[in-house]
C-alpha positions as semicolon CSV with decimal commas, in nm:
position;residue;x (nm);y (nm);z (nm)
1;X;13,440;27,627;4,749
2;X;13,572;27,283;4,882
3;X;13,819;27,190;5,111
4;X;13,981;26,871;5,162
5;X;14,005;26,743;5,547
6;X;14,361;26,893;5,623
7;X;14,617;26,642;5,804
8;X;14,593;26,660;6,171
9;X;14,264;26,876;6,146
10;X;14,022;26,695;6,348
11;X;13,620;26,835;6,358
12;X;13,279;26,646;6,357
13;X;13,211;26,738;6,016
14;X;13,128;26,458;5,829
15;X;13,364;26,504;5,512
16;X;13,170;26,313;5,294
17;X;12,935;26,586;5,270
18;X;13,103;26,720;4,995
19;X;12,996;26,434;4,757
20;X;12,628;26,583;4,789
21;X;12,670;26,978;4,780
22;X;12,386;27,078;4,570
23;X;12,194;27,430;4,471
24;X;11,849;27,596;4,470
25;X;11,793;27,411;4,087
26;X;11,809;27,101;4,294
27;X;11,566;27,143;4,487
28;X;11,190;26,985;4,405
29;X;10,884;27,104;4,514
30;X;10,691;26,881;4,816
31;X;11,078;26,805;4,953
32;X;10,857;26,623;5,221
33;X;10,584;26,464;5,198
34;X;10,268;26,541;5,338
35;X;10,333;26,252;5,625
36;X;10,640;26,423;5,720
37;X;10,474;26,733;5,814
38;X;10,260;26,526;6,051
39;X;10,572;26,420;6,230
40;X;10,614;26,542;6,599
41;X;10,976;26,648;6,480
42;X;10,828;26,867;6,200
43;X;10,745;27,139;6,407
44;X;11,091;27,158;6,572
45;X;11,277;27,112;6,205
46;X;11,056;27,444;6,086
47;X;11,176;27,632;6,374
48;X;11,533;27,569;6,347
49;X;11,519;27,613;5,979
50;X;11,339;27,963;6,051
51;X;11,588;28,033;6,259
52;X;11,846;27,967;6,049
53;X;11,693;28,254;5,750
54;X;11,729;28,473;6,006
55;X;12,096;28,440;6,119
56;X;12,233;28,413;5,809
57;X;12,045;28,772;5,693
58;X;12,207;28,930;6,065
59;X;12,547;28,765;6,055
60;X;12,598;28,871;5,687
61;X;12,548;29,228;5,725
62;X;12,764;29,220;6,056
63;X;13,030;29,074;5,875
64;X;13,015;29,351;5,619
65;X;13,075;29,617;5,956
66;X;13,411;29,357;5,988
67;X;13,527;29,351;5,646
68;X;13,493;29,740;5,631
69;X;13,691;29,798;6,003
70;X;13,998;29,559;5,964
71;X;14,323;29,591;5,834
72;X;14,456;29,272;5,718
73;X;14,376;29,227;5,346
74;X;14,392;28,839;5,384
75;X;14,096;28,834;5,689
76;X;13,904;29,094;5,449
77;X;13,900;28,845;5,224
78;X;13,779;28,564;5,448
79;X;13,533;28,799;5,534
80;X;13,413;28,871;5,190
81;X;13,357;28,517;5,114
82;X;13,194;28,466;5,452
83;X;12,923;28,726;5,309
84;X;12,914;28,525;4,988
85;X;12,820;28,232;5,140
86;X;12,569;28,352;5,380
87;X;12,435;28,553;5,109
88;X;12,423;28,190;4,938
89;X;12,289;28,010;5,219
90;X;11,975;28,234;5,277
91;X;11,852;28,178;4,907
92;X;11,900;27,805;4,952
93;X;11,735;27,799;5,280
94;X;11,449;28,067;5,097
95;X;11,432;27,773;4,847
96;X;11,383;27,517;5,115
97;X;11,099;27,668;5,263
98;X;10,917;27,699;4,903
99;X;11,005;27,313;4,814
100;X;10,813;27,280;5,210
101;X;10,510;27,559;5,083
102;X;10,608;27,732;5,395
103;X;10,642;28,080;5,414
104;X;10,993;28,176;5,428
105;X;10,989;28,376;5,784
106;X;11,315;28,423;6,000
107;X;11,305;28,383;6,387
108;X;11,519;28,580;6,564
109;X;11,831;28,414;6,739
110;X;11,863;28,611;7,129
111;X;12,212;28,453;7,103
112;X;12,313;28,606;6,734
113;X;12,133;28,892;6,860
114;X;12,347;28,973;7,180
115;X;12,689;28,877;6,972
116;X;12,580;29,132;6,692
117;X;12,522;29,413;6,964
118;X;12,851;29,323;7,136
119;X;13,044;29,347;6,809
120;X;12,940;29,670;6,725
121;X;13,087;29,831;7,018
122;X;13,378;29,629;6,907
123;X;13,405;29,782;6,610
124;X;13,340;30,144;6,732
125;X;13,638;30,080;6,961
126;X;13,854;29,995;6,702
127;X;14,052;30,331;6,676
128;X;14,147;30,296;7,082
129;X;14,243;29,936;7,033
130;X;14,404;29,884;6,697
131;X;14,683;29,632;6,739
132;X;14,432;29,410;6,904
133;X;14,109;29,522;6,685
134;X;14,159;29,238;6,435
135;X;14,262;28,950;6,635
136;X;13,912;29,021;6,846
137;X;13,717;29,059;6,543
138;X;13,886;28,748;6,410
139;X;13,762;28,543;6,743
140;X;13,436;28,720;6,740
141;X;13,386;28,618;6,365
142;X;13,464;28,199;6,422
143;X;13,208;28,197;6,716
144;X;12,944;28,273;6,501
145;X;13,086;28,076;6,202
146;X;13,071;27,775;6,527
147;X;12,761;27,846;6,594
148;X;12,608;27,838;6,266
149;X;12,764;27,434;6,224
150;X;12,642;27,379;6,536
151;X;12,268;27,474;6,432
152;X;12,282;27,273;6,058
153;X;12,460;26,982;6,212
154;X;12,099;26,974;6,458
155;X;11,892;27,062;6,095
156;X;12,084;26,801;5,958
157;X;12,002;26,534;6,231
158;X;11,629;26,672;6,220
159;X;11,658;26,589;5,847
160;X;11,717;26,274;5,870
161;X;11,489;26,183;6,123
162;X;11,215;26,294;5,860
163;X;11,381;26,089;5,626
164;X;11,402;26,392;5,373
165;X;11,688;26,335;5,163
166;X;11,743;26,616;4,974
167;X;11,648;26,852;5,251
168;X;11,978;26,702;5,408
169;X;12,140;26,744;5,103
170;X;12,117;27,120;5,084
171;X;12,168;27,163;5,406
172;X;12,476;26,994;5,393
173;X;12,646;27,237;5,119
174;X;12,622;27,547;5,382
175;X;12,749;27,365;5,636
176;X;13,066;27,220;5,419
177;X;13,109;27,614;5,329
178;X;13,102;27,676;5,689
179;X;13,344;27,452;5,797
180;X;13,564;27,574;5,543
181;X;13,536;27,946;5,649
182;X;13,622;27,836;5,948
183;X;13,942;27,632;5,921
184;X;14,043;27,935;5,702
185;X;13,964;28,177;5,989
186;X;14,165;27,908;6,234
187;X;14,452;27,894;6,011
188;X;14,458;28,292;6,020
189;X;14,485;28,345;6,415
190;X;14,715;28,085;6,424
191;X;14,966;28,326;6,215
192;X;14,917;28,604;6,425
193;X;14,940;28,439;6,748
194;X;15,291;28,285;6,596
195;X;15,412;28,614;6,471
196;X;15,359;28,756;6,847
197;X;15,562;28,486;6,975
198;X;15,847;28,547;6,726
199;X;15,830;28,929;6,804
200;X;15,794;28,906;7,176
201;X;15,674;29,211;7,170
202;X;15,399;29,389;7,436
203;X;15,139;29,443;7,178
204;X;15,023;29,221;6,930
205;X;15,153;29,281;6,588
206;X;14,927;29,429;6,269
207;X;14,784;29,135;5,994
208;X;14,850;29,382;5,793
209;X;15,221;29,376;5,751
């Protein structure tokens, strides 16, 4: 799914991205050659990109806890692509590692780790706290949606420091996803926080409605 640079939107996303999005077919095997893999900056690339296989598997099936516990049909449906696209992301990033002849193992993020555990008692609280459950879900779903740019943008940077083109190129796709995700998820709190202010009520108001 693409999405054109909205006025006034700012974000270090380089737009042009979307010029290159490309799939698993386009991938080729030996991505890198075998002078790449001597690089110093190899070693570091490998790790982030191992990294990487392993948030998208955690954050997807923590977003499927969200989709399940809120109530607003439009943020269950931001959701629902969210899963789509990490689901995507993992088989190009599997893909990566076989055009590499690396095995595709996932390192585990402490940082993904601790915001998984912390949304789980989020969601277990949800009864207690419904008129704020999906506005905290909401937040707690564009951190790690921030995150993830955050760690491509570095793969990315690693990418080109190799000088492996269509590395970058895939790469690039999930992160254009991403940054769409997240302008939707932006675009959705900035509703509810206006629909609080209209109401002036005490408790924030259901997407729902």
């Amino acid at each position: 799914m693409f999405f054109d640079k909205p006025a006034g939107h700012h974000t270090n996303i380089d737009w042009r991205f979307q010029a290159h999005r490309c799939t698993n077919q386009q991938i080729t095997r030996n991505t890198m050659a075998p002078a790449y893999k001597e690089s110093a900056f190899y070693p570091i690339f490998l790790s982030e990109l191992r990294e990487m296989f392993w948030v998208e598997e955690k954050i997807s099936s923590v977003l499927r806890r969200f989709q399940d516990a809120v109530k607003s049909p439009d943020f269950a449906r931001i959701l629902r692509q969210g899963r789509t696209h990490a689901f995507e992301h993992t088989n190009r990033v599997r893909g990566l590692f076989e055009s590499l002849e690396e095995p595709a193992e996932g390192a585990k993020s402490a940082a993904i780790e601790r915001w998984a555990q912390d949304m789980e008692q989020v969601v277990a609280d949800q009864a207690a706290n419904e008129n704020t459950a999906d506005l905290t879900i909401m937040i707690a779903a564009q951190k790690a949606g921030r995150y993830k740019i955050a760690c491509y943008e570095n793969l990315i940077t690693l990418s080109q420091i190799l000088a492996a083109e269509s590395v970058e190129k895939v790469l690039e796709g999930n992160i254009i996803d991403d940054a769409g995700t997240d302008l939707l998820l932006r675009e959705l709190s900035e509703r509810y926080i206006h629909k609080e202010a209209v109401l002036r009520k005490g408790s924030l108001p259901s997407l729902a409605e």
